[in-house]
N, C-alpha and C positions, 0 to 999 in steps of 0.2 A: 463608499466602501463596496467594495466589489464580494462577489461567496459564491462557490460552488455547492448545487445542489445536486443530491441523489435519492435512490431510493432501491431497495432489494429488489425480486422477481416478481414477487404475487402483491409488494407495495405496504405490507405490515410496517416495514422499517424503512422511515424519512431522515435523512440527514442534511447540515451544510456544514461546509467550512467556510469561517469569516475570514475578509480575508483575502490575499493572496498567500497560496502556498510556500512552506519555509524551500521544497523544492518539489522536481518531478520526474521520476526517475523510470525505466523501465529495469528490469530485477530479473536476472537470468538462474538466482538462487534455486537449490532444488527444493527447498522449503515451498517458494513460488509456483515454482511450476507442479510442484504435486497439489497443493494448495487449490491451484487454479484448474488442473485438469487438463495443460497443456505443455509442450514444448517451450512457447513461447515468455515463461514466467507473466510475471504481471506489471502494468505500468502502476504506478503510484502516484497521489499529492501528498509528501509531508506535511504535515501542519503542527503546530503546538495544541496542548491539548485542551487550552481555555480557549481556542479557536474552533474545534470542533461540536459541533451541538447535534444530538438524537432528537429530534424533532415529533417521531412518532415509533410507538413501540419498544422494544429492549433487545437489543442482539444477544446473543449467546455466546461465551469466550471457552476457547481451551489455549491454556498457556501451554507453550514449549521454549527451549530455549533455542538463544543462539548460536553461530558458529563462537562468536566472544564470550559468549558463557550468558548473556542477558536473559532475563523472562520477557518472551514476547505475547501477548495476550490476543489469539486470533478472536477476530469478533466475525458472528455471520448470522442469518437468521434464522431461527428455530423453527418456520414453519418450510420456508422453501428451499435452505441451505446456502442464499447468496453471499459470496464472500465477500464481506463490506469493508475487511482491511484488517488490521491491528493497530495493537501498544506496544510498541517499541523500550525495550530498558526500563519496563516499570515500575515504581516505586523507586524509583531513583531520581535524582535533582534533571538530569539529560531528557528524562520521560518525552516521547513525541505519537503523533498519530501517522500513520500511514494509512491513506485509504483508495482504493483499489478505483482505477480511472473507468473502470468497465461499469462500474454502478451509477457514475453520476450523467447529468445528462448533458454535460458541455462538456468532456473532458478536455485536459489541457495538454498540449505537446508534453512528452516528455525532451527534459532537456541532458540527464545523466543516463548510461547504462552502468547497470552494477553486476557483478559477479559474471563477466564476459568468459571466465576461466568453466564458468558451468552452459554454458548456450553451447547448445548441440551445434556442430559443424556447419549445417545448413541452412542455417539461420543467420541470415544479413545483419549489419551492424544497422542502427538506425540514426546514430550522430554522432558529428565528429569523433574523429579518434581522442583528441587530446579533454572526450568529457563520458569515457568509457574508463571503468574501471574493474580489476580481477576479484575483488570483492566490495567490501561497505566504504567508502572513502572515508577519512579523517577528516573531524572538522575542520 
């Protein structure tokens, strides 16, 4: 079985996902990109969340919701600020992990672009059209 491994800035917070990811998206959301601090929103690995394991240390979360109304639980770390990702819809039966491709250290192509309807004009598409969508795609 194959796991993506990561870890924050200054290394406090280790993670993996086991696993291959439910998917890999890049996220033109403005949640993302203020999040992230860029234009670019952020790439993602979905995982399930008996697949993700904190390996060293404890992130720090602030829940906000969705544009669907979900609580989404950013996690990041308390000494350096790195955005390690969130919790998607949680405490609901859907519950999933989203964690941010820029932390770990193989990241994987992303294969979805999401929320194409918020990517600033100047910003290239990065795959196919027919796997880009105006926002979160339906399962």
């Amino acid at each position: 079985m194959s796991s993506l491994n990561g870890h924050c800035l200054c290394g406090d917070i280790e993670f993996k996902i086991e696993g291959e990811p439910v998917a890999v998206y890049l996220c033109h959301c403005k949640d993302c990109q203020t999040i992230s601090g860029s234009c670019f929103g952020t790439t993602s690995a979905k995982a399930e969340p008996k697949n993700f394991k904190i390996l060293k240390g404890e992130p720090k979360h602030y829940e906000t919701k969705s544009d669907a109304g979900n609580i989404v639980a950013k996690m990041f770390c308390p000494r350096c600020g790195t955005n390690i990702g969130s919790v998607g819809k949680k405490g609901t039966p859907d519950e999933y992990v989203s964690v941010r491709s820029g932390s770990m250290e193989n990241p994987p192509q992303p294969k979805q672009e999401l929320y194409m309807k918020s990517k600033p004009s100047w910003v290239q598409p990065m795959v196919p059209e027919n796997s880009r969508f105006d926002g979160m795609p339906h399962k």
